[in-house]
Steps between C-alpha positions, in 0.01 A plus 500: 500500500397136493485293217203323367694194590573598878109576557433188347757296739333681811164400439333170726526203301182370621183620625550569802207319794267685716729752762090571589654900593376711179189377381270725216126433461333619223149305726229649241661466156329604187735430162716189508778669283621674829530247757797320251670825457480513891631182609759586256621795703433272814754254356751806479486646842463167667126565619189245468155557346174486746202451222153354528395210374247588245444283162674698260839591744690163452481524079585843553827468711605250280436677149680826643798259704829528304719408756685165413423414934152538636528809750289495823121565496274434809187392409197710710195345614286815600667849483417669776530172732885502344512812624382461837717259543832618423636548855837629592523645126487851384196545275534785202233627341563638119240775488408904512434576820522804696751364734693337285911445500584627164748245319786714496508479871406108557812350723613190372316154627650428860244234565238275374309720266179444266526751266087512393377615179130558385395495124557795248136571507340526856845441727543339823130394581393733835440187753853437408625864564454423886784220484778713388734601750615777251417600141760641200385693274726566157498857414381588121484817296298392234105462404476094617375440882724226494771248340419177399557223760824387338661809503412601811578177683850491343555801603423441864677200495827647392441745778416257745850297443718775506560487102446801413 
């Protein structure tokens, strides 16, 4: 078993710069408290944040930003004209759908991926639904229709970089 000390010693020093390979985009945000705890978990499995640049998201990322380095964030001019445009890149839609991968069985990132998420209370807008080349869906037995973006995001994300 590891020590406190060995994890500690095997841990980046610094924030590490854009490697522009897993990037998560929570593109229609609705509480501010979850994109910090996101680009936390970004910081810790070396992925960058895709968010839009509405008034509120800067304030936001910085309240909920505990990281001593700033971690990666894209800033997105237009969601869905982000979207379009990510060429040669995997785009992963974080939604119920009938056809979707459940995340039990989601392969670890091989490629460029955009791992897309929509808002707690509506989802991944429809005219966005078109520009996924696959959707993942994350299994629940309880009464909610869905997790908050936070959770759900870290989850994929952990997924996504072969961390879990």
């Amino acid at each position: 078993m590891r020590t406190p000390r060995d994890l500690h010693r095997s841990r980046r020093r610094r924030s590490h710069r854009c490697w522009d390979h897993l990037i998560v985009a929570p593109l229609w945000p609705q509480h501010g408290a979850n994109l910090g705890t996101l680009l936390r978990t970004c910081d810790a499995v070396g992925a960058c944040l895709a968010v839009p640049r509405l008034p509120w998201v800067p304030e936001a990322l910085a309240r909920g930003d505990t990281l001593r380095e700033r971690a990666c964030v894209h800033w997105v001019h237009g969601p869905l004209r982000w979207l379009r445009n990510q060429r040669d890149t995997h785009v992963l839609g974080v939604e119920l759908a009938e056809d979707a991968v459940r995340l039990a069985d989601l392969p670890m990132a091989r490629r460029r991926t955009v791992a897309v998420l929509g808002n707690e209370r509506t989802g991944i807008p429809p005219e966005a639904l078109d520009l996924l080349d696959e959707v993942v869906e994350i299994p629940m037995i309880g009464t909610g229709a869905s997790l908050n973006v936070a959770v759900a995001g870290s989850l994929v994300l952990y997924k996504l970089a072969g961390m879990s």
